[in-house]
Phi, psi and omega in degrees: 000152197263176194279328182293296155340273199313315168301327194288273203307321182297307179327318200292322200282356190252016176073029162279183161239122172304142215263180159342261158348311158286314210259349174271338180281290180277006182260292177331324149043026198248006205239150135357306235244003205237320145334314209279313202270024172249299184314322172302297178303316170288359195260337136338267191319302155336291197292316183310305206218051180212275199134175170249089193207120191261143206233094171296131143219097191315087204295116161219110183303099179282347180191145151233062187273104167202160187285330210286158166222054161298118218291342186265339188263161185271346192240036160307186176292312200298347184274100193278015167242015196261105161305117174273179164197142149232157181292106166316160185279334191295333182293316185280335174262346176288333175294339190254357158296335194254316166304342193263318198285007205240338135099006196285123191291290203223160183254147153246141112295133181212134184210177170291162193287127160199119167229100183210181193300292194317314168305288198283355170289282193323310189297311173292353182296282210268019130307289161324314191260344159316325179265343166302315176283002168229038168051047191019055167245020149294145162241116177248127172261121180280192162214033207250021172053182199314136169230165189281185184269320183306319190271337176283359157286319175286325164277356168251342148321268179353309186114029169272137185263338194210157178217160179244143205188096171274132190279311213111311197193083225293325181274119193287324179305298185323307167303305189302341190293258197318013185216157131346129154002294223267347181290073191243141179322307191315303173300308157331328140321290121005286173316294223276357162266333189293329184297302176319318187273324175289012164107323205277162195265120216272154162186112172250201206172186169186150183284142185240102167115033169316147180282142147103012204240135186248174176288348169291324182272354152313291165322327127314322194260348160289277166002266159002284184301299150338295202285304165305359167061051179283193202250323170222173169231124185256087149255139166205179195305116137346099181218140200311151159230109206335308208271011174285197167271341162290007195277272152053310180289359181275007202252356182252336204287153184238089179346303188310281205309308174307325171287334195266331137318342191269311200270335095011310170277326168314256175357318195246003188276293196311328171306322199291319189220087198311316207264359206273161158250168216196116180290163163228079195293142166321337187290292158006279171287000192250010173251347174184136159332305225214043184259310189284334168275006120340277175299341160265020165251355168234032156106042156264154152235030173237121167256118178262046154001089173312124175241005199278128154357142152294333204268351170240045179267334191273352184265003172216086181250069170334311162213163184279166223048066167290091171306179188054014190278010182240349191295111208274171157350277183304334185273300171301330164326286173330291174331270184296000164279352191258336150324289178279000182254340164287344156264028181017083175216178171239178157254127190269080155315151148074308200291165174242022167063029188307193138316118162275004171265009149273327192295309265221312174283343198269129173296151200262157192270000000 
């Protein structure tokens, strides 16, 4: 390990914070032994001031129906080989029934961007009656891209506590490479303020390792991510999808190099912002078996257990190789628990885990 590593992991250990440089330094990254001592150290940090304690939220993909035509994704509008669906509201409360009886604290909906009355009405349906059948004792985070403020009201009315709102990218050219004209940063942003003034405990993210994307900009895009003070953080790997303007790109990715960036920004997400949450995303896992205890062994505590029907899981594939897709509820329960108790940790049954760095903001009553 170089002396610059070790000074870097030490300062952190001595509550300094990192700076650029450091963190463009530890993104940088290649030898085994300077892996080990970044992961040991942020997953140190994790435990001070998390716990080693993994908080399910019982992932159900509700719909993959969207407006957005992102160059990257399998459910853009533009993919005519994509079925589309959405979820009855009675299908989304029989899923969260099976989460509330499984002891699981919280749910994400998470579905493709639409914005119009009919969406946010349906989206305000089965918010109610999800929480009547499970006497609202769920904390659920949506995922359901950009909204007016009026409709981010109306679902937090409802009983929604959190939302996920991935910028992508901190860098705007960057954005604008990878997304359609009419896709633009600013209003995105713009959201992630509006969820802070309507209460919810805010998380936003970014793709890691986009072609033409450097460890400066990553290193910006943590920054970023800081300076907004979010409540969690949702990132992963870029990884290509046949059917996209991007597939071009499977024939050069390299799985390894994606996992080990993915996890290397986990790390360096948790030294920059010790108290936030911080997922161990499924991209993870479509990239190596054992890519999400990976990722809560390098300072995630968030897992998202897919609870969606197995029959509408191959239709809502962001990118290729999606695990788990034949795999029902109970057999990933099992699964990750015999995961995680091998890396000797636990499961926060029943809590919903917030953030304590929301916990740390919310006015005391």
């Amino acid at each position: 390990m170089t002396q610059q590593v070790k000074d870097i992991l030490g300062h952190v250990a001595q509550g300094q914070t990192l700076e650029r440089d450091d963190l463009i330094r530890l993104l940088d990254i290649s030898e085994e032994n300077e892996y080990e001592a970044l992961f040991h150290a942020a997953y140190e940090v994790k435990k001070k001031n998390v716990g080693p304690v993994v908080y399910f939220r019982g992932l159900i993909e509700i719909s993959n129906i969207c407006q957005k035509d992102c160059l990257y994704c399998g459910i853009r509008k533009s993919n005519p080989k994509v079925p589309r669906f959405r979820l009855s509201i009675e299908e989304i409360v029989q899923a969260a029934r099976w989460a509330h009886d499984n002891h699981y604290g919280s749910l994400v909906l998470q579905g493709g961007e639409i914005q119009n009355d009919n969406h946010s009405q349906y989206i305000t349906d089965a918010l109610n009656q999800l929480h009547e059948a499970t006497n609202g004792e769920l904390g659920v985070t949506l995922s359901l891209g950009e909204q007016s403020p009026q409709v981010l009201r109306q679902w937090r009315q409802a009983g929604a506590h959190r939302y996920l709102l991935r910028l992508e990218t901190s860098r705007q050219d960057l954005y604008r490479q990878y997304h359609p004209e009419d896709h633009l940063w600013a209003p995105r942003l713009q959201c992630l303020d509006d969820l802070r003034n309507e209460g919810y405990q805010v998380g936003t993210g970014v793709m890691i390792g986009l072609p033409d994307q450097t460890n400066a900009d990553l290193a910006d895009d943590l920054l970023y991510i800081k300076e907004l003070d979010v409540d969690m953080i949702g990132m992963g790997p870029f990884i290509p999808h046949g059917d996209t303007p991007l597939a071009h790109h499977l024939d050069t990715f390299n799985k390894d190099a994606q996992l080990q960036l993915g996890l290397k920004m986990l790390a360096c997400a948790r030294l920059l912002l010790p108290d936030a949450n911080m997922a161990a995303t499924t991209a993870l896992q479509a990239l190596s078996d054992t890519g999400r205890e990976l990722g809560l062994q390098a300072g995630a505590n968030i897992i998202m257990p897919n609870v969606t029907d197995p029959k509408h899981r191959r239709a809502y594939q962001l990118y290729d190789g999606k695990p788990s897709l034949d795999e029902n509820s109970e057999q990933s329960r099992m699964g990750l628990e015999k995961r995680i108790a091998g890396i000797g940790e636990k499961i926060g049954y029943g809590l919903w885990g917030n953030s304590p760095r929301f916990k740390k903001r919310a006015p005391k009553a």
